[in-house]
NUNUBA-498120 format. One record per residue: x, y negated, z of N, C-alpha, C in turn; chain. Coordinates in nm, 3 decimals, padded with zeros to 5 digits, always signed. Example, Ala and Ser with C-alpha at 12.3 -4.5 7.8 and 13.67 -1.06 7.14 Angstrom:
! residues 2
[[+01.319 +00.569 +00.780] [+01.230 +00.450 +00.780] [+01.320 +00.330 +00.780] "A"];
[[+01.285 +00.225 +00.708] [+01.367 +00.106 +00.714] [+01.290 -00.003 +00.787] "A"];
***
This chain:
! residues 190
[[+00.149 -04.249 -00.171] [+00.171 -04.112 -00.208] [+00.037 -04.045 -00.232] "A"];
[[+00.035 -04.012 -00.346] [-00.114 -03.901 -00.369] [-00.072 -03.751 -00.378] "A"];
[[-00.205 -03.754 -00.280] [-00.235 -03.575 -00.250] [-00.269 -03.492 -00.350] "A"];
[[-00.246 -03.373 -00.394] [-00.286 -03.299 -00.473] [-00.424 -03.290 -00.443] "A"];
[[-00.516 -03.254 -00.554] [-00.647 -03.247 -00.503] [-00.708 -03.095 -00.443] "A"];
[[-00.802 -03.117 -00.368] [-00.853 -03.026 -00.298] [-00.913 -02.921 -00.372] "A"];
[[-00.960 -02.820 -00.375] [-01.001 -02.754 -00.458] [-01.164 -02.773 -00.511] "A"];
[[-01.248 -02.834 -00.388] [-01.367 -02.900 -00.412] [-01.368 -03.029 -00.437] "A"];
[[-01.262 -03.091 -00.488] [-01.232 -03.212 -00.582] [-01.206 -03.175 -00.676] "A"];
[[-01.169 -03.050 -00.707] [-01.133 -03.066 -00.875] [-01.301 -02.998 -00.960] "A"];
[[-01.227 -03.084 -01.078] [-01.374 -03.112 -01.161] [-01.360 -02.948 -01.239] "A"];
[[-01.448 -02.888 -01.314] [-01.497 -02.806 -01.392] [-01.325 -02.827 -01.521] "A"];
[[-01.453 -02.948 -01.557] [-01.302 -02.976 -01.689] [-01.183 -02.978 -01.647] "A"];
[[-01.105 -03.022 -01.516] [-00.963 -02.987 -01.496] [-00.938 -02.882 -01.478] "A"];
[[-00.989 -02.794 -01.393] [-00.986 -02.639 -01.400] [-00.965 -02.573 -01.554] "A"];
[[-01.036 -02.590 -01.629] [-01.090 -02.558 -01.755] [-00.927 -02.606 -01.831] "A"];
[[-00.882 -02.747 -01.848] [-00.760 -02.819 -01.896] [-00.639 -02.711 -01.851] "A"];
[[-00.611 -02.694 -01.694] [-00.505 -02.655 -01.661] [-00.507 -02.488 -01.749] "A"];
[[-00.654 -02.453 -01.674] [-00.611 -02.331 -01.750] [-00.590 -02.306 -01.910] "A"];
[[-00.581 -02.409 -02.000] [-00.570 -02.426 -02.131] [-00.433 -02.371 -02.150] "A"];
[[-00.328 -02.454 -02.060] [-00.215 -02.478 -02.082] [-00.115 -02.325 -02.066] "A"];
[[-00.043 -02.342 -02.230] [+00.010 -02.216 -02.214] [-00.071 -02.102 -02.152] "A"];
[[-00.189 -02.092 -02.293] [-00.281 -02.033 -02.278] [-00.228 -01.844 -02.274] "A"];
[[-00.117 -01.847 -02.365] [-00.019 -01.717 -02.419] [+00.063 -01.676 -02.291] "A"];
[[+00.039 -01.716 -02.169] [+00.083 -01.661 -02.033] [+00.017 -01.569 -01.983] "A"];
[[-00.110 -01.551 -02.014] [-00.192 -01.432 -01.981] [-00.226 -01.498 -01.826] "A"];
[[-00.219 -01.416 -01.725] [-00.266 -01.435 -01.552] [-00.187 -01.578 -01.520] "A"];
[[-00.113 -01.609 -01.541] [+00.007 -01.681 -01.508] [+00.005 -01.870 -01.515] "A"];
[[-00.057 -01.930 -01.448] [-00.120 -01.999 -01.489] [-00.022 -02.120 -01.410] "A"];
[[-00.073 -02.277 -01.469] [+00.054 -02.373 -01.372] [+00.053 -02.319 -01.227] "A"];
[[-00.080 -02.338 -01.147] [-00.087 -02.339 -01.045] [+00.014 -02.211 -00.984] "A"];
[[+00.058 -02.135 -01.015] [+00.154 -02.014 -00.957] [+00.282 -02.093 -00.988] "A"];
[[+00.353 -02.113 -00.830] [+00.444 -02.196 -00.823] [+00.561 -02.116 -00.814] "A"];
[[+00.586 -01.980 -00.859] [+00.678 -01.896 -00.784] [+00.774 -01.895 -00.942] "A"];
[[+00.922 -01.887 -00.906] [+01.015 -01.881 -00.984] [+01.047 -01.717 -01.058] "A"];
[[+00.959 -01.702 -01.180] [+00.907 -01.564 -01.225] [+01.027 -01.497 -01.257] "A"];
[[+01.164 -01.519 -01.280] [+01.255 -01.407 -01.305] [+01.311 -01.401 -01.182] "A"];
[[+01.309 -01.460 -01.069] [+01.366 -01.414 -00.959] [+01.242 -01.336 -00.903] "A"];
[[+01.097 -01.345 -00.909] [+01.042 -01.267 -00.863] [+01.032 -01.101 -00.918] "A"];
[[+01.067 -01.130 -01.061] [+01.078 -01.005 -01.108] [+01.161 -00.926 -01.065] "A"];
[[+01.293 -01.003 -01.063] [+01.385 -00.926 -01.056] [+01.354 -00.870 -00.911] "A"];
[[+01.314 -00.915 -00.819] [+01.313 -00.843 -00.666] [+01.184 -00.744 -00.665] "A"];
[[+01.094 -00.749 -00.780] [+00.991 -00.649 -00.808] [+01.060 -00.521 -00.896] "A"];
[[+01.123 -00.536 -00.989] [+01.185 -00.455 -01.032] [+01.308 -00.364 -00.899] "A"];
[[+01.342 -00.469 -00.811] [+01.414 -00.364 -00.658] [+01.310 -00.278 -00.621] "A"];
[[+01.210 -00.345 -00.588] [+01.111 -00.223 -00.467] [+01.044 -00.137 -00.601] "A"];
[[+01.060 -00.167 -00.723] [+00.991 -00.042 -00.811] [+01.101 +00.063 -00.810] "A"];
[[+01.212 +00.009 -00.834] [+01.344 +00.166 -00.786] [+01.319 +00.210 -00.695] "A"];
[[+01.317 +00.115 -00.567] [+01.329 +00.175 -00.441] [+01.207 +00.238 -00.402] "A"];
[[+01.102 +00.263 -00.458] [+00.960 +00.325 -00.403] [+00.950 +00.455 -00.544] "A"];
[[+01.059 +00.476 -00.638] [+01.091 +00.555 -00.717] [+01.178 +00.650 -00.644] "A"];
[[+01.289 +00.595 -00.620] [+01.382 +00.704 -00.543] [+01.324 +00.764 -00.437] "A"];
[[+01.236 +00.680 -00.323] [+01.169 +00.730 -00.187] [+01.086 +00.840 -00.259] "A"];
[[+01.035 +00.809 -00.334] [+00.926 +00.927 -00.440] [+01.002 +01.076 -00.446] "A"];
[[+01.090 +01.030 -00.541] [+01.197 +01.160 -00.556] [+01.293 +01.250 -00.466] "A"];
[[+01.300 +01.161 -00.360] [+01.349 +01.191 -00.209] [+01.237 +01.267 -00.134] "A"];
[[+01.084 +01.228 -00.124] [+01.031 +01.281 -00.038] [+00.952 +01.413 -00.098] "A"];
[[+00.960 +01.404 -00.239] [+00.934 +01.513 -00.314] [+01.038 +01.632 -00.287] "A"];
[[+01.197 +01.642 -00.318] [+01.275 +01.705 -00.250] [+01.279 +01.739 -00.119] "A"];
[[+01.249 +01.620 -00.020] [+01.236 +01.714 +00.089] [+01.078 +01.819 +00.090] "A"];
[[+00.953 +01.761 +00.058] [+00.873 +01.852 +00.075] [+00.943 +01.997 +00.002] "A"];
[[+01.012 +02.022 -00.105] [+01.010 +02.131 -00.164] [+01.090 +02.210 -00.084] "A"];
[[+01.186 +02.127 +00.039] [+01.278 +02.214 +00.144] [+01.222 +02.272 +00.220] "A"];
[[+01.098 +02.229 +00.278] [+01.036 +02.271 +00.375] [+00.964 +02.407 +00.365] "A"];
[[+01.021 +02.509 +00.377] [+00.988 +02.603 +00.279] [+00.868 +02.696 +00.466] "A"];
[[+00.874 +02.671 +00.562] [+00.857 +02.783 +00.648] [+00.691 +02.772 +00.666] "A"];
[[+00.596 +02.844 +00.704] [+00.483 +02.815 +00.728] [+00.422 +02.693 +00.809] "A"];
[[+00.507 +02.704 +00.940] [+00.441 +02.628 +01.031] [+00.514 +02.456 +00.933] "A"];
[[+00.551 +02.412 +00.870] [+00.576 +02.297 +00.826] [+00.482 +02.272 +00.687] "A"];
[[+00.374 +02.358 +00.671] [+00.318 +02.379 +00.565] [+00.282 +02.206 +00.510] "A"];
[[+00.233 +02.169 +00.671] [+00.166 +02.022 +00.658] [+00.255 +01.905 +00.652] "A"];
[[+00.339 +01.925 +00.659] [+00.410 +01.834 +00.671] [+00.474 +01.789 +00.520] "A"];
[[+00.503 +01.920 +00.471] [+00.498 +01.936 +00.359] [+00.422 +01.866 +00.218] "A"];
[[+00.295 +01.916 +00.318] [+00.227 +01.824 +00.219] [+00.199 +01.713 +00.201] "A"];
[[+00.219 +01.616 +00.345] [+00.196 +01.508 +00.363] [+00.364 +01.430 +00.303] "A"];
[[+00.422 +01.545 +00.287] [+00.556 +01.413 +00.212] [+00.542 +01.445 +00.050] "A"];
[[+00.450 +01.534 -00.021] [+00.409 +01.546 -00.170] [+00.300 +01.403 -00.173] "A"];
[[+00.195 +01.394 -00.041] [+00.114 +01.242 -00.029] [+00.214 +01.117 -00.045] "A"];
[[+00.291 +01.085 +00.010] [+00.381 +01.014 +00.070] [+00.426 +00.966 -00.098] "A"];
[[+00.502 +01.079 -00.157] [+00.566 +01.088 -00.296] [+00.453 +01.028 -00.442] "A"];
[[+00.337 +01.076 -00.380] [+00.241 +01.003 -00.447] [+00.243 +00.901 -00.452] "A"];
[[+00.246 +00.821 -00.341] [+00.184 +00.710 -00.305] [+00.286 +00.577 -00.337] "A"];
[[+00.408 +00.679 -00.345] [+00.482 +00.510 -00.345] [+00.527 +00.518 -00.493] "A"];
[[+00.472 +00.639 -00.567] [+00.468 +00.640 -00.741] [+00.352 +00.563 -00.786] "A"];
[[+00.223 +00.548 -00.700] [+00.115 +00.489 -00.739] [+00.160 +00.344 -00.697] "A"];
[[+00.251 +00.296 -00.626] [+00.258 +00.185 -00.567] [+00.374 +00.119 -00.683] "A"];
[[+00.467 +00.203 -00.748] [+00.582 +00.177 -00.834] [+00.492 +00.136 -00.953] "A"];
[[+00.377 +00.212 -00.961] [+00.316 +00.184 -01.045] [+00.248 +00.031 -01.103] "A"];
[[+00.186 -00.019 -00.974] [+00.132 -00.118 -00.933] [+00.274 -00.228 -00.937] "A"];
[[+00.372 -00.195 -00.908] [+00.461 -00.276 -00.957] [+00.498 -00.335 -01.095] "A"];
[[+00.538 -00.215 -01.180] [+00.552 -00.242 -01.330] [+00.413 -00.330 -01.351] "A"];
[[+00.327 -00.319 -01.321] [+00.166 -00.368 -01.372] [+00.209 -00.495 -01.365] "A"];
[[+00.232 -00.549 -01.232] [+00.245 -00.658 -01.196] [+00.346 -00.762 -01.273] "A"];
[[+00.454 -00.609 -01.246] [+00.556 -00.717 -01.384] [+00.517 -00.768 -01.520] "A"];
[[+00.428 -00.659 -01.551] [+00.394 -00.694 -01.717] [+00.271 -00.830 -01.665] "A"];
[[+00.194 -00.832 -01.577] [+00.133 -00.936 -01.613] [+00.214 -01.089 -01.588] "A"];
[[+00.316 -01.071 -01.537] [+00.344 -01.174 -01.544] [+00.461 -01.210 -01.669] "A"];
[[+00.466 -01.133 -01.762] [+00.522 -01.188 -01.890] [+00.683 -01.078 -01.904] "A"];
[[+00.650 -00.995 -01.822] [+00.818 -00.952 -01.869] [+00.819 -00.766 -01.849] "A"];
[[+00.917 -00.681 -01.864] [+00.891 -00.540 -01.867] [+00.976 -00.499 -01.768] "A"];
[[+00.898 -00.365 -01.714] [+00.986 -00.303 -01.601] [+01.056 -00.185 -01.610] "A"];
[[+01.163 -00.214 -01.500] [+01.308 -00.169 -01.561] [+01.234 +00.006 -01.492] "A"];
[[+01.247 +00.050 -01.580] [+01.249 +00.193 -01.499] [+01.354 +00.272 -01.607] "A"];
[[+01.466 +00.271 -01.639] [+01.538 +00.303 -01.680] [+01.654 +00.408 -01.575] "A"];
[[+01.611 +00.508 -01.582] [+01.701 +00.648 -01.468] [+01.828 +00.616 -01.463] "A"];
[[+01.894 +00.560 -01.524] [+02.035 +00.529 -01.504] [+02.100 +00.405 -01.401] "A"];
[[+01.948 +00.326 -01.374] [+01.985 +00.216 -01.305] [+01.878 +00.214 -01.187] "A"];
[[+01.810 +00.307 -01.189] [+01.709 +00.312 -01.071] [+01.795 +00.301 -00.879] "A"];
[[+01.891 +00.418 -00.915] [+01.972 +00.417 -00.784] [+02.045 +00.310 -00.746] "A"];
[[+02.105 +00.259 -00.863] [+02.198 +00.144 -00.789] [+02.090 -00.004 -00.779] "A"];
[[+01.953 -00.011 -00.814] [+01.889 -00.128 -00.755] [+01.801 -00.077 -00.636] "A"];
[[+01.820 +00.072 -00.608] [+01.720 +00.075 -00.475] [+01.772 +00.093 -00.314] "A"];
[[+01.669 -00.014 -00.261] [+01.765 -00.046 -00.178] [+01.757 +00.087 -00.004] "A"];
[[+01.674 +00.205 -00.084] [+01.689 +00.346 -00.049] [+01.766 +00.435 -00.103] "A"];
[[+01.850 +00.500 +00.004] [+01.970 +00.578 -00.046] [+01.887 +00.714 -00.009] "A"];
[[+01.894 +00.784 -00.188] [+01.837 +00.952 -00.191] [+01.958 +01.014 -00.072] "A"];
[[+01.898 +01.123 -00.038] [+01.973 +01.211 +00.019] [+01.889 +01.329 +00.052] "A"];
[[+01.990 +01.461 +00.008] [+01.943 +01.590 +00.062] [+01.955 +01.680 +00.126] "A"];
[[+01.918 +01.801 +00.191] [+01.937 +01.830 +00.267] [+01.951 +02.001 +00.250] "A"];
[[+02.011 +02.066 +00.372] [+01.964 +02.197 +00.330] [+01.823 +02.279 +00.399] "A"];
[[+01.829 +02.357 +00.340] [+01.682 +02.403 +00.360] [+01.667 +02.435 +00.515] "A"];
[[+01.529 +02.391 +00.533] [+01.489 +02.356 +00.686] [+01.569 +02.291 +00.778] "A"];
[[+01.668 +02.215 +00.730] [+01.680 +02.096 +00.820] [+01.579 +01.957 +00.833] "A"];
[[+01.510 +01.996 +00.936] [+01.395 +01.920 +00.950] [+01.407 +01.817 +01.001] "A"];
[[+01.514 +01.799 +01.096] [+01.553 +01.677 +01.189] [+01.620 +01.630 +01.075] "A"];
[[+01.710 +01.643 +00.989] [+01.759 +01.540 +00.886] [+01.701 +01.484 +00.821] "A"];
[[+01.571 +01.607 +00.744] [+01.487 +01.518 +00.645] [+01.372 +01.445 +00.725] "A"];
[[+01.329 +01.460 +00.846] [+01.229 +01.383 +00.897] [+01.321 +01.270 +00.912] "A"];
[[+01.440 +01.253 +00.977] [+01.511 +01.095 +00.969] [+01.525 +01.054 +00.871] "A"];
[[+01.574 +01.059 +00.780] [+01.574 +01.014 +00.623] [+01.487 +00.958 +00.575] "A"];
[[+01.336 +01.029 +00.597] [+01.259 +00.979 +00.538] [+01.197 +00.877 +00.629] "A"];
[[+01.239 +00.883 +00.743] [+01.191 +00.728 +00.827] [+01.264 +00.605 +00.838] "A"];
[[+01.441 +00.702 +00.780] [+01.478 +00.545 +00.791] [+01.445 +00.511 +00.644] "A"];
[[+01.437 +00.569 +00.531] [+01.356 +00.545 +00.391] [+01.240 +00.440 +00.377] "A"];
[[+01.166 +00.485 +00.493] [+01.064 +00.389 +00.524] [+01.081 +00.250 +00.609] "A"];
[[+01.166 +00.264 +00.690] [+01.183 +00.150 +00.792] [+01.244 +00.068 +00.671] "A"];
[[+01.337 +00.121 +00.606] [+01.461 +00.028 +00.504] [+01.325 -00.069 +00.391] "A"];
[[+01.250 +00.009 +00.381] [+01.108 -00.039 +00.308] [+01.030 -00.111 +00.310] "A"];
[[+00.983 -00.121 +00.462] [+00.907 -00.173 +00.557] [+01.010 -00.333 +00.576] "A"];
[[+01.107 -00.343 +00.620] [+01.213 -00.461 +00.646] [+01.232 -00.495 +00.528] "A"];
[[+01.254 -00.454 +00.376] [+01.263 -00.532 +00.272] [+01.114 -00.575 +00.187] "A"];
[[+01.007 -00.497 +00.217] [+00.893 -00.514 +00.165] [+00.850 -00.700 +00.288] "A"];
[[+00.895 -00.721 +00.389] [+00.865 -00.744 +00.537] [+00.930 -00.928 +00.433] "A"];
[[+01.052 -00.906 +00.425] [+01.134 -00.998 +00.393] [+01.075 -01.053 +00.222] "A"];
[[+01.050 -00.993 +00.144] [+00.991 -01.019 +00.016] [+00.866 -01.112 +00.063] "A"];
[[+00.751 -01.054 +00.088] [+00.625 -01.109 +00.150] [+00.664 -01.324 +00.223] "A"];
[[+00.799 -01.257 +00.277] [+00.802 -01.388 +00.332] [+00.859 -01.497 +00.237] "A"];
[[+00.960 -01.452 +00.150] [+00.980 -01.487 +00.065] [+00.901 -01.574 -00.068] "A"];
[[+00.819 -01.474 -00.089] [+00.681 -01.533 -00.202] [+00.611 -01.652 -00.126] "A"];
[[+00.570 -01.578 -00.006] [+00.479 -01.712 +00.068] [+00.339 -01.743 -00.026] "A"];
[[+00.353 -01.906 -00.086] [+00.217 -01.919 -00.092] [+00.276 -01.931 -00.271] "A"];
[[+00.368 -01.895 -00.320] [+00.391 -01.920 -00.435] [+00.378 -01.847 -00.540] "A"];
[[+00.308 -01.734 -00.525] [+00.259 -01.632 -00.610] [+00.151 -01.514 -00.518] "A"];
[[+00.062 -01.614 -00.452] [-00.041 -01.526 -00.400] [-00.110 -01.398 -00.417] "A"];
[[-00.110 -01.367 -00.515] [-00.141 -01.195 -00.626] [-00.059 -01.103 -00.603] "A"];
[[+00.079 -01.170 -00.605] [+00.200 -01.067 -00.557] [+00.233 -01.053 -00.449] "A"];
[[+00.196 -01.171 -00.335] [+00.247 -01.156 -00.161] [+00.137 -01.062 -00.175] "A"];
[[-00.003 -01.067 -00.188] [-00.091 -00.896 -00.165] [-00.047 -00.832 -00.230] "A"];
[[-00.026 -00.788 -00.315] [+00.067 -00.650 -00.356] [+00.134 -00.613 -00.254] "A"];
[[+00.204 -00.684 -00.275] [+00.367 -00.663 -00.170] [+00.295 -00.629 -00.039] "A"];
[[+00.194 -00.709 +00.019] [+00.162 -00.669 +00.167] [+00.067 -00.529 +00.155] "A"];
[[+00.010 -00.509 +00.062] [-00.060 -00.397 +00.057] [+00.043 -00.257 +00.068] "A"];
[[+00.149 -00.258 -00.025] [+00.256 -00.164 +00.023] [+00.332 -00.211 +00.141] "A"];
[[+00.358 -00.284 +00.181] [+00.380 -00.301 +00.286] [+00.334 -00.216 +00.412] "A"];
[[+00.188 -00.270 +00.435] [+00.072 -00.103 +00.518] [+00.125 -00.025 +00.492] "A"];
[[+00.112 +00.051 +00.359] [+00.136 +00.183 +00.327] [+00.230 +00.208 +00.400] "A"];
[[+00.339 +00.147 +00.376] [+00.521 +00.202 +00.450] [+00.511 +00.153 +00.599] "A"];
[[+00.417 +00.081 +00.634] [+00.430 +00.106 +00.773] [+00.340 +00.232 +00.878] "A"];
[[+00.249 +00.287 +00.794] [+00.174 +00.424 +00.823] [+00.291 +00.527 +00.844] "A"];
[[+00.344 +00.551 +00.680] [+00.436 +00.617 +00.655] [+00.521 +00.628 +00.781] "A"];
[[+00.601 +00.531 +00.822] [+00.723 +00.483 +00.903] [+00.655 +00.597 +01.052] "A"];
[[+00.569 +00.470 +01.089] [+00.474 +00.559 +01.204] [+00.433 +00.728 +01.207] "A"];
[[+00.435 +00.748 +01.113] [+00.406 +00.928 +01.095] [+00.570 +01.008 +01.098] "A"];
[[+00.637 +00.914 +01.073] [+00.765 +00.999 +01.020] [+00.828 +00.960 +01.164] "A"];
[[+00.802 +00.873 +01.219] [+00.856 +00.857 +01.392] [+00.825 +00.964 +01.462] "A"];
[[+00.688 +00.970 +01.471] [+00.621 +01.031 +01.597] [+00.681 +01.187 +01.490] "A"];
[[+00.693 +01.243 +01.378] [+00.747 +01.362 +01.336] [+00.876 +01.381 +01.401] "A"];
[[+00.973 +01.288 +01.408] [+01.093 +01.273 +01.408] [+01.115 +01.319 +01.553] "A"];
[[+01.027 +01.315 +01.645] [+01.040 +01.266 +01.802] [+01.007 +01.420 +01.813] "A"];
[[+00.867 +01.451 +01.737] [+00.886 +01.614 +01.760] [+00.990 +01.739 +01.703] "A"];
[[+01.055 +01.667 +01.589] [+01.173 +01.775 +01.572] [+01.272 +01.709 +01.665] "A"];
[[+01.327 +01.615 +01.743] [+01.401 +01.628 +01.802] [+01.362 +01.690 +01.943] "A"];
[[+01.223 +01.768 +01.987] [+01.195 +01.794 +02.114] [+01.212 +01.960 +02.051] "A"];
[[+01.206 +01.966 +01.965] [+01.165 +02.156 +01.896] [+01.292 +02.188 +01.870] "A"];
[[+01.424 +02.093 +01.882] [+01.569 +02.112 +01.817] [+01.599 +02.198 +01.948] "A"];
[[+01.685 +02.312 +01.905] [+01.782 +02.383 +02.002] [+01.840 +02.322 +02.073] "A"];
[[+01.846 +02.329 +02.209] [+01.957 +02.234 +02.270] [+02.094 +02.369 +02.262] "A"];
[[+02.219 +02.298 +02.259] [+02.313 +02.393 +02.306] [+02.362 +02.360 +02.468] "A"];
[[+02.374 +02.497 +02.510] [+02.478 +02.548 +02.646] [+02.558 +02.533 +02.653] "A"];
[[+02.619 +02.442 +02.742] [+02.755 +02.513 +02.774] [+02.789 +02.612 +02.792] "A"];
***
């Protein structure tokens, strides 16, 4: 049985050969062992789902209408940024690997695997849960993807783990938020 060769066994010219091949692949080269329309297709999930979290945490910042939530506020307009810059970094990814991303509004909701929801104004304990379980739901499918890819598209398990961090910051901020609107919530009397 022969071993694949080591990477300080391979010669200049094989390097040079492989990368010849199906030169019109762009990044995509033999050595990426990962099965590219199933990876798409689960890149095209977390680009909905870090679309809707976008549009979700944008709505809630705009609820938060009272002073003392000024910051919080703003940190879910950050939040809304971030996983548009990260949706972003998705489509990228898709196009380099040979195919286009679905961002089509009509189908964004039913592939993300975050359910929008809104709230009424200054319900803070709803939208601080929402947006953590938004994140946890994120964090466990970003968690499960990563493991998924493995060693078979190395470019994309970092992607994926790089948002990954992100939604686990996120998660962590929207806990320890969550813990203080449930200590600031009215209790009722009997």
């Amino acid at each position: 049985m022969t071993r694949p060769p080591r990477p300080e066994q391979l010669s200049r010219r094989e390097v040079r050969d492989r990368a010849l091949f199906d030169l019109e692949d762009g990044p995509v080269t033999p050595s990426n062992r990962a099965e590219l329309t199933a990876v798409v297709r689960l890149l095209n999930v977390l680009l909905a789902s870090l679309v809707v979290s976008s549009l979700q945490e944008e709505q809630h910042a705009l609820l938060l209408r009272a002073p003392s939530l000024r910051e919080l506020s703003t940190y879910l307009y950050g939040c809304a940024d971030r996983d548009r810059d990260g949706a972003r970094l998705l489509a990228a990814r898709i196009r380099q690997l040979g195919f286009a991303a679905d961002h089509d509004p009509q189908h964004l909701a039913a592939r993300s695997c975050v359910t929008f929801q809104s709230f009424p104004d200054g319900d803070l304990a709803g939208i601080v849960t929402q947006d953590l379980l938004s994140a946890r739901v994120l964090v466990q499918t970003l968690q499960e993807a990563v493991r998924w890819i493995g060693d078979g598209d190395p470019t994309t398990r970092r992607l994926l783990e790089r948002l990954l961090e992100e939604k686990e910051r996120q998660a962590d901020a929207f806990s320890a938020e969550a813990g203080a609107a449930r200590q600031a919530a009215p209790t009722a009397h009997p």
